[in-house]
N, C-alpha and C positions, 0 to 999 in steps of 0.2 A: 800446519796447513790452515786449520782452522779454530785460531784459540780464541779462549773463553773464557770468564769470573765467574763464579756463581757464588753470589751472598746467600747467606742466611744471618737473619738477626730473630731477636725477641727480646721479652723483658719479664721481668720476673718481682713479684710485687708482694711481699710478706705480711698480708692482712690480721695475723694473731700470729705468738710465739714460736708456734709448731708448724699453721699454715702458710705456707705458698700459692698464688693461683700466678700461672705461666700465660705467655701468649706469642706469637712468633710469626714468622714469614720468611717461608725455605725455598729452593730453585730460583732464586733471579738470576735469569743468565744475562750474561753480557757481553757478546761478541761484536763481531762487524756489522752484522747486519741490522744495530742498533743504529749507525748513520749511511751504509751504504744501499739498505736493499729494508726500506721501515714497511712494505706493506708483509713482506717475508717474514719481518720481527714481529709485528703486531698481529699476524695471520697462528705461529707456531708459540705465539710467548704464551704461558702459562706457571700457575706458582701455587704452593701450597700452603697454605693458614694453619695454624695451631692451634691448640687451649688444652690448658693442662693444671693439673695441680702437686704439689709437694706437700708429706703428710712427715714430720719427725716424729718419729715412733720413740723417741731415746728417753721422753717424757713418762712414759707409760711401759714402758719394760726397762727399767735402773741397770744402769750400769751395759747399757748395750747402745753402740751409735746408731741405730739403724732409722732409714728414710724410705718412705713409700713413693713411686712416682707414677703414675700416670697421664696418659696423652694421648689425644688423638688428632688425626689431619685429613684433609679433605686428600683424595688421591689427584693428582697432577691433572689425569685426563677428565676429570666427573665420574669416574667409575663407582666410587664409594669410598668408606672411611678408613685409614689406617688407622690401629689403634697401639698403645706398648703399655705395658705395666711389669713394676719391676720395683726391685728392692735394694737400697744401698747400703751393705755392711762396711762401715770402717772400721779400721784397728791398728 
């Protein structure tokens, strides 16, 4: 009835061997209402920003792969920040 895209991209920029510093842009939606009805799109569009970094741990504890990540986003409506942090073990 009423379909949609939502992008998300960002980019990821590996400033020293271990670091990562992240940056993004999530929720683009893209329906109809981009050409048929644009004060409705420009009234409800809304999108979330990013900034984040990646920490490889596998430097400092041998013989383990692991990566730190962290990230936060502004919330869709202004409400305030999402935040994640989390750990990547591979093997």
């Amino acid at each position: 009835d009423h379909m949609h895209a939502v992008l998300n991209n960002g980019i990821e920029w590996q400033r020293w061997d271990i670091f990562y510093i992240r940056a993004g842009i999530r929720d683009i939606i893209f329906n109809r209402d981009l050409f048929h009805d644009t004060d409705k799109y420009k009234k409800y569009f809304s999108l979330a920003m990013s900034l984040g970094f990646s920490l490889d741990l596998s430097t400092v504890l041998k013989g383990k792969d692991i990566k730190l990540n962290y990230g936060f986003s502004n919330d869709k409506v202004g409400a305030g920040l999402d935040q994640q942090l989390d750990f990547v073990v591979s093997f």
